[in-house]
N, CA, C and O atoms as a printed pandas DataFrame, in Angstrom:
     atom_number atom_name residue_name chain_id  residue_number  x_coord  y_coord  z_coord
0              1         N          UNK        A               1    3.479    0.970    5.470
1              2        CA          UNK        A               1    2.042    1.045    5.647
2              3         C          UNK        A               1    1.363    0.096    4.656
3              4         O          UNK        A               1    1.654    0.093    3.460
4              5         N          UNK        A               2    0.153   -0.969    5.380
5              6        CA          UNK        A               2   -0.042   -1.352    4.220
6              7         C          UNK        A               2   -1.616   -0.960    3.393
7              8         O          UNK        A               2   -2.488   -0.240    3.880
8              9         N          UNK        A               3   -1.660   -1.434    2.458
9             10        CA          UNK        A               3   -2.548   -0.508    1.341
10            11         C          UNK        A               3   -4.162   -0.485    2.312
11            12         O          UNK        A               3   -5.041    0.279    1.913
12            13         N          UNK        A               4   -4.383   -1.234    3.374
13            14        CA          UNK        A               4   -5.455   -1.085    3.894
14            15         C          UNK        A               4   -5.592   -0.113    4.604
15            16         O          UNK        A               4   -6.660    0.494    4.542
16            17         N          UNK        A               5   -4.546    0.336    5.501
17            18        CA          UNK        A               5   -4.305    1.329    6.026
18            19         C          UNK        A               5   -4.422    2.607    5.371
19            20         O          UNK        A               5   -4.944    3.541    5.982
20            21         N          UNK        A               6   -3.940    2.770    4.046
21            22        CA          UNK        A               6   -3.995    3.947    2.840
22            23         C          UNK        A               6   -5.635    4.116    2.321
23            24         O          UNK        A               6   -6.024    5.112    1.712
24            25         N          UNK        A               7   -6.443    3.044    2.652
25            26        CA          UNK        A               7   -7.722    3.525    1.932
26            27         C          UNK        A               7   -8.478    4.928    3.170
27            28         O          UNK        A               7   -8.403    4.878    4.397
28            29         N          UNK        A               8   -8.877    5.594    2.677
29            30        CA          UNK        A               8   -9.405    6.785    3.276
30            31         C          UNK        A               8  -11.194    6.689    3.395
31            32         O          UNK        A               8  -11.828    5.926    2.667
32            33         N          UNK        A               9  -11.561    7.186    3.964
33            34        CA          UNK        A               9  -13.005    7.063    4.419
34            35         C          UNK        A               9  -13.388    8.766    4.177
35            36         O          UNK        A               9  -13.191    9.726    4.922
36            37         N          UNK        A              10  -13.988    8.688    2.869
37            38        CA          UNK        A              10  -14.473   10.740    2.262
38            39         C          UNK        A              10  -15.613   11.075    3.400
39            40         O          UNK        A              10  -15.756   12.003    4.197
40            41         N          UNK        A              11  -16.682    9.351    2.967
41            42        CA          UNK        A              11  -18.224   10.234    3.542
42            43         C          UNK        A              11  -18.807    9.112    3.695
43            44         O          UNK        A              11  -18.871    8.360    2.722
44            45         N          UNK        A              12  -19.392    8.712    4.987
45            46        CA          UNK        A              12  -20.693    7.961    5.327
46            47         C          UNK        A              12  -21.793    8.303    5.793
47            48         O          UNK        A              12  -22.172    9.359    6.300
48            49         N          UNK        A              13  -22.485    6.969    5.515
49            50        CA          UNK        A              13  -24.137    7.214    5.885
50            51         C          UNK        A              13  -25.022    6.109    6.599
51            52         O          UNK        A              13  -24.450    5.048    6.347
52            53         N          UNK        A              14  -26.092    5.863    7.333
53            54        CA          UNK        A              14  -26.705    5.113    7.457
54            55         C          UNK        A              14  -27.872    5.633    7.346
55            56         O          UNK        A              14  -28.161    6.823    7.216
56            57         N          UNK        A              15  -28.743    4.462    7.412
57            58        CA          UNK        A              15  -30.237    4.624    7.536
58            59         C          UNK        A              15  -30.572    3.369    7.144
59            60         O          UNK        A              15  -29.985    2.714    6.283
60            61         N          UNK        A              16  -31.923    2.894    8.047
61            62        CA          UNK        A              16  -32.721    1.320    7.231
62            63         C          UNK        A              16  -31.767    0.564    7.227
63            64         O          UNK        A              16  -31.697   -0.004    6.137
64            65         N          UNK        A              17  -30.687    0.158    8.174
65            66        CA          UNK        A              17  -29.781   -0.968    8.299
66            67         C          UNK        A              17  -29.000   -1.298    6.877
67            68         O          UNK        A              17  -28.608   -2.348    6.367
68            69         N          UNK        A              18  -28.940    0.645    6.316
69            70        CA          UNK        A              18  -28.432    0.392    4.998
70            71         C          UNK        A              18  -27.038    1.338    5.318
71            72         O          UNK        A              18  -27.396    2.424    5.773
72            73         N          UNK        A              19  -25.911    1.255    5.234
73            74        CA          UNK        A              19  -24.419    1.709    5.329
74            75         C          UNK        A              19  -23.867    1.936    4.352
75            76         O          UNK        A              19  -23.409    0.952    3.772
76            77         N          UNK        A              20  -23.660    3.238    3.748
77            78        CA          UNK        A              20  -22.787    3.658    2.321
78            79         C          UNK        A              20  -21.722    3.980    2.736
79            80         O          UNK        A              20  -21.689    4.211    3.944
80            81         N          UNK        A              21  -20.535    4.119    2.016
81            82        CA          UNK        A              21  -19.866    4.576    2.747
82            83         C          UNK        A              21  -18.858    4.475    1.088
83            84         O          UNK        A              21  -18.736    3.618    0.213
84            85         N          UNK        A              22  -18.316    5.831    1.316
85            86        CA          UNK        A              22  -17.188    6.681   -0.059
86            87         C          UNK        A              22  -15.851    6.359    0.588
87            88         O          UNK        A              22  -15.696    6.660    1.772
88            89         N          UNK        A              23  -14.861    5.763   -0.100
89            90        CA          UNK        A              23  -13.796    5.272    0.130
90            91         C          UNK        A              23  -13.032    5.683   -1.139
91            92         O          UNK        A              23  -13.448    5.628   -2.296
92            93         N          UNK        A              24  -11.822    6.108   -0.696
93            94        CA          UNK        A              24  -10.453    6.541   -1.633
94            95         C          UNK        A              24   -9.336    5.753   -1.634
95            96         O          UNK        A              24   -8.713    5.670   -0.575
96            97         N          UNK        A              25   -8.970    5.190   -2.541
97            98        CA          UNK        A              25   -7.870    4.465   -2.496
98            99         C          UNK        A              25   -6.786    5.097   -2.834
99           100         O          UNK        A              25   -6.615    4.815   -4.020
100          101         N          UNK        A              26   -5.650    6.040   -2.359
101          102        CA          UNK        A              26   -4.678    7.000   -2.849
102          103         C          UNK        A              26   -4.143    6.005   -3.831
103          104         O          UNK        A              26   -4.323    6.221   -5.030
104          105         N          UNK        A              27   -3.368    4.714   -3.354
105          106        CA          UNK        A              27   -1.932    4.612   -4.474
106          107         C          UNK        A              27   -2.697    4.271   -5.651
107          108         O          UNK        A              27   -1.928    4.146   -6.604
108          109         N          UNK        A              28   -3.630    4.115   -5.896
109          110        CA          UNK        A              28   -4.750    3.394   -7.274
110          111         C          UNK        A              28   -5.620    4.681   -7.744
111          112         O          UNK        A              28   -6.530    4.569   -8.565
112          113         N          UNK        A              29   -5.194    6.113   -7.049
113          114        CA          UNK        A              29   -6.090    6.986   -7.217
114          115         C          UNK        A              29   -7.412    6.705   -7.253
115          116         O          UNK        A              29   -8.081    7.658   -7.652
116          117         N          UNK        A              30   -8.168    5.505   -6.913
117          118        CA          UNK        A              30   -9.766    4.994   -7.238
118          119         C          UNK        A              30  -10.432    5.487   -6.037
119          120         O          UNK        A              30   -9.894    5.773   -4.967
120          121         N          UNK        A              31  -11.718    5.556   -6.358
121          122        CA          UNK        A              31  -12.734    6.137   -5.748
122          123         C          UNK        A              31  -13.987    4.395   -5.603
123          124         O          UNK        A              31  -14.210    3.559   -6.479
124          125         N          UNK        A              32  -14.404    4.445   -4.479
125          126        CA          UNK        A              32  -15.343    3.114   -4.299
126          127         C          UNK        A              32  -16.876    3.297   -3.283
127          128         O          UNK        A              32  -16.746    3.626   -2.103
128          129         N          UNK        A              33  -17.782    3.139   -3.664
129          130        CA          UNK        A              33  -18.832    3.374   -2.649
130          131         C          UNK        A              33  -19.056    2.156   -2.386
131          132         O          UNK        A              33  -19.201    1.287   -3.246
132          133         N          UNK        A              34  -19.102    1.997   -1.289
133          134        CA          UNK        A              34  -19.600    0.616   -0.363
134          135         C          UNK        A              34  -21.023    0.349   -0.039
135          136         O          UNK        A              34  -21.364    1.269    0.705
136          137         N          UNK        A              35  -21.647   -0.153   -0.158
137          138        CA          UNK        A              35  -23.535   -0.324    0.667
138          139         C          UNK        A              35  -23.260   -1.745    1.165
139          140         O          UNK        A              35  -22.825   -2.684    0.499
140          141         N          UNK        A              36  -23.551   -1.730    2.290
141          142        CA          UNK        A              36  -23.861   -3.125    3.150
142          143         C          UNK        A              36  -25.362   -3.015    3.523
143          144         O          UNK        A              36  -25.893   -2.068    4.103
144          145         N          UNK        A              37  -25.942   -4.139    3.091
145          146        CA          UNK        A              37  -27.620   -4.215    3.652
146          147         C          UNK        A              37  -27.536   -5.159    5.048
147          148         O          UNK        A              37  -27.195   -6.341    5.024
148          149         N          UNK        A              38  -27.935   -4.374    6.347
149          150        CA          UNK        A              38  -27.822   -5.472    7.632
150          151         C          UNK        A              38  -29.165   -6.252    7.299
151          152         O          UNK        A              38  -28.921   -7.445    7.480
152          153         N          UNK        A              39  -30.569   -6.070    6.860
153          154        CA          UNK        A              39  -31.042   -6.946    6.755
154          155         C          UNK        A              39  -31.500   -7.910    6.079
155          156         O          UNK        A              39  -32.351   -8.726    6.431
156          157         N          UNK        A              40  -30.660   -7.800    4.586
157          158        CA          UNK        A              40  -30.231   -8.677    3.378
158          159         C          UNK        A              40  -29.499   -9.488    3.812
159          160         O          UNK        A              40  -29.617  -10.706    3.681
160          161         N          UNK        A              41  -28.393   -8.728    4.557
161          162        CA          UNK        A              41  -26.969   -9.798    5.181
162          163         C          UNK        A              41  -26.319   -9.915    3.783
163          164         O          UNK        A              41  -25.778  -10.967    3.441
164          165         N          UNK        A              42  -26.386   -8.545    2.760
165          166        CA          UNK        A              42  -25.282   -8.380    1.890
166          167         C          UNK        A              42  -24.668   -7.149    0.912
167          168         O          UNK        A              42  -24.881   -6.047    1.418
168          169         N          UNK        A              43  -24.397   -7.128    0.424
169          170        CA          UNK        A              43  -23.612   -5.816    0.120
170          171         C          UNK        A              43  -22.874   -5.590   -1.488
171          172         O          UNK        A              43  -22.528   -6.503   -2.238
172          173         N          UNK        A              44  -22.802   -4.687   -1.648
173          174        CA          UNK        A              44  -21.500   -4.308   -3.303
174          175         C          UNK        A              44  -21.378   -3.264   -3.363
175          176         O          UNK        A              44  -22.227   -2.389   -3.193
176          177         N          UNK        A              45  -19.803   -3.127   -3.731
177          178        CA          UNK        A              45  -18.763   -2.200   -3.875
178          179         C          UNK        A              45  -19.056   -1.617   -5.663
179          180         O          UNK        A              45  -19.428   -2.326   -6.598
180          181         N          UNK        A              46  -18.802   -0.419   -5.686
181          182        CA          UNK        A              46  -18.964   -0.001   -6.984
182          183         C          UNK        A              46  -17.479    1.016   -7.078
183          184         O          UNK        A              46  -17.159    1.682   -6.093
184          185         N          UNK        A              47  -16.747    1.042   -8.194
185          186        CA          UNK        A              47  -15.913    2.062   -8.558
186          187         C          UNK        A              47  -16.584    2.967   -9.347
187          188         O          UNK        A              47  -17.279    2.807  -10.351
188          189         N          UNK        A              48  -16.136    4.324   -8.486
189          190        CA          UNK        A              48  -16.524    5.312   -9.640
190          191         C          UNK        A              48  -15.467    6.240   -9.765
191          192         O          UNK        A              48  -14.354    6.401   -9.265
192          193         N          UNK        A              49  -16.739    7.226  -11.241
193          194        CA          UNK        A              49  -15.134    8.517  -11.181
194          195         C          UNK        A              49  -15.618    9.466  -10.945
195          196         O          UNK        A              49  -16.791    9.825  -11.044
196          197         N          UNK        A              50  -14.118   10.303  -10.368
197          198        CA          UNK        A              50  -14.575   11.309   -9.321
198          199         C          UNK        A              50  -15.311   12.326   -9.793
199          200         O          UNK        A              50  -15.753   12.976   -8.846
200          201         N          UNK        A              51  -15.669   12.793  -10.928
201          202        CA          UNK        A              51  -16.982   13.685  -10.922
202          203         C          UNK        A              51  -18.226   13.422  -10.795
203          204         O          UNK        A              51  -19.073   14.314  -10.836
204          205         N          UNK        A              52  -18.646   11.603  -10.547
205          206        CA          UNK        A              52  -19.308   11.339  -10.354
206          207         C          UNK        A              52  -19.492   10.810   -8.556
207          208         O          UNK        A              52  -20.603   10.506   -8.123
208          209         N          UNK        A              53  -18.844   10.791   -8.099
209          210        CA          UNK        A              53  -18.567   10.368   -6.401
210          211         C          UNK        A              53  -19.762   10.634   -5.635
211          212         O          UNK        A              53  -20.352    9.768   -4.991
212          213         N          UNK        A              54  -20.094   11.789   -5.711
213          214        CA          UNK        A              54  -20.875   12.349   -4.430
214          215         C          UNK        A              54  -22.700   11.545   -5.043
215          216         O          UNK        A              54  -23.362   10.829   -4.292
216          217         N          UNK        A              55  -23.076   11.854   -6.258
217          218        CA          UNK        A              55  -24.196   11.191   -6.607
218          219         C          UNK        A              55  -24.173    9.826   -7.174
219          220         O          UNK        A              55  -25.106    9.529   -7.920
220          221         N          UNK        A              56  -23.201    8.895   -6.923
221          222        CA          UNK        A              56  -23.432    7.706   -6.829
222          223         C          UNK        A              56  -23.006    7.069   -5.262
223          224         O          UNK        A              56  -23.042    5.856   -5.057
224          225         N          UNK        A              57  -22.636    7.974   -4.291
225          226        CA          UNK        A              57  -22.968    8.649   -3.332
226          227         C          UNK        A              57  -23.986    8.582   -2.383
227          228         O          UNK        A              57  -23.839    8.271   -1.201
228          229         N          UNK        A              58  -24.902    8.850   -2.877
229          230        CA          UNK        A              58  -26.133    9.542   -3.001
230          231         C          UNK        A              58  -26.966    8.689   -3.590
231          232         O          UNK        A              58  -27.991    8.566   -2.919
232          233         N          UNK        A              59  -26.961    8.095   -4.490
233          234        CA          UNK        A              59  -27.585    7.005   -5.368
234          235         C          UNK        A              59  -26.922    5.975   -5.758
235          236         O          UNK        A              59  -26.732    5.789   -6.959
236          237         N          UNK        A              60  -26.431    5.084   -4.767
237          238        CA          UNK        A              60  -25.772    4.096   -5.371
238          239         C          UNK        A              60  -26.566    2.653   -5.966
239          240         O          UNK        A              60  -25.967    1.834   -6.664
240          241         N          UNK        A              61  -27.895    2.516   -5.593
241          242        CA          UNK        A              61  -28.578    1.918   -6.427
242          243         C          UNK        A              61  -28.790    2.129   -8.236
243          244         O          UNK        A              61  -28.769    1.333   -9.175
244          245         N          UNK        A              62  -28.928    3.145   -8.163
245          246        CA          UNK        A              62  -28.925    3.902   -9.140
246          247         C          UNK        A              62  -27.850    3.199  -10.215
247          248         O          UNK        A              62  -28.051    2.727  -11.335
248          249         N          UNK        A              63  -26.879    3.297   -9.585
249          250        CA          UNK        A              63  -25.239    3.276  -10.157
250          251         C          UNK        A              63  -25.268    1.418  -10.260
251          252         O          UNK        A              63  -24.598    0.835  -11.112
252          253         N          UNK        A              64  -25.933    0.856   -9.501
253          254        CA          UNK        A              64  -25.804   -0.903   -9.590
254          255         C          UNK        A              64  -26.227   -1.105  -10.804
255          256         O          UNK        A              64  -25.620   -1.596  -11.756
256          257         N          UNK        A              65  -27.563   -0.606  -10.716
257          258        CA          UNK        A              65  -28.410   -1.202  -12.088
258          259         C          UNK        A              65  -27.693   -1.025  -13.532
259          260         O          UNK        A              65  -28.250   -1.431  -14.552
């Protein structure tokens, strides 16, 4: 299997052509929130840790700055 296949999908969201989306990487144990802006036409990945997951989550702007 390869490691793309192993990343897991926890929790997504949309709204405002804005896409979050909580991703698990098992063999790296890492945790990653995704935001793609469709009408920026761009996006960033943030690592977090898992007691923090669900509210950067939730606030991943928050978590950029």
């Amino acid at each position: 299997m390869s490691p793309a296949t192993q990343t897991r999908e926890l929790a997504s969201r949309e709204g405002h052509g804005i896409q979050v989306t909580l991703l698990w990487h098992p063999n790296e144990n890492a945790l990653i929130v995704s935001v793609e802006d469709a009408h920026a036409g761009r996006g960033f990945q943030l690592a977090v840790a898992p007691d923090r997951a669900l509210d950067a989550f939730y606030h991943p702007y928050a978590y950029a700055a």
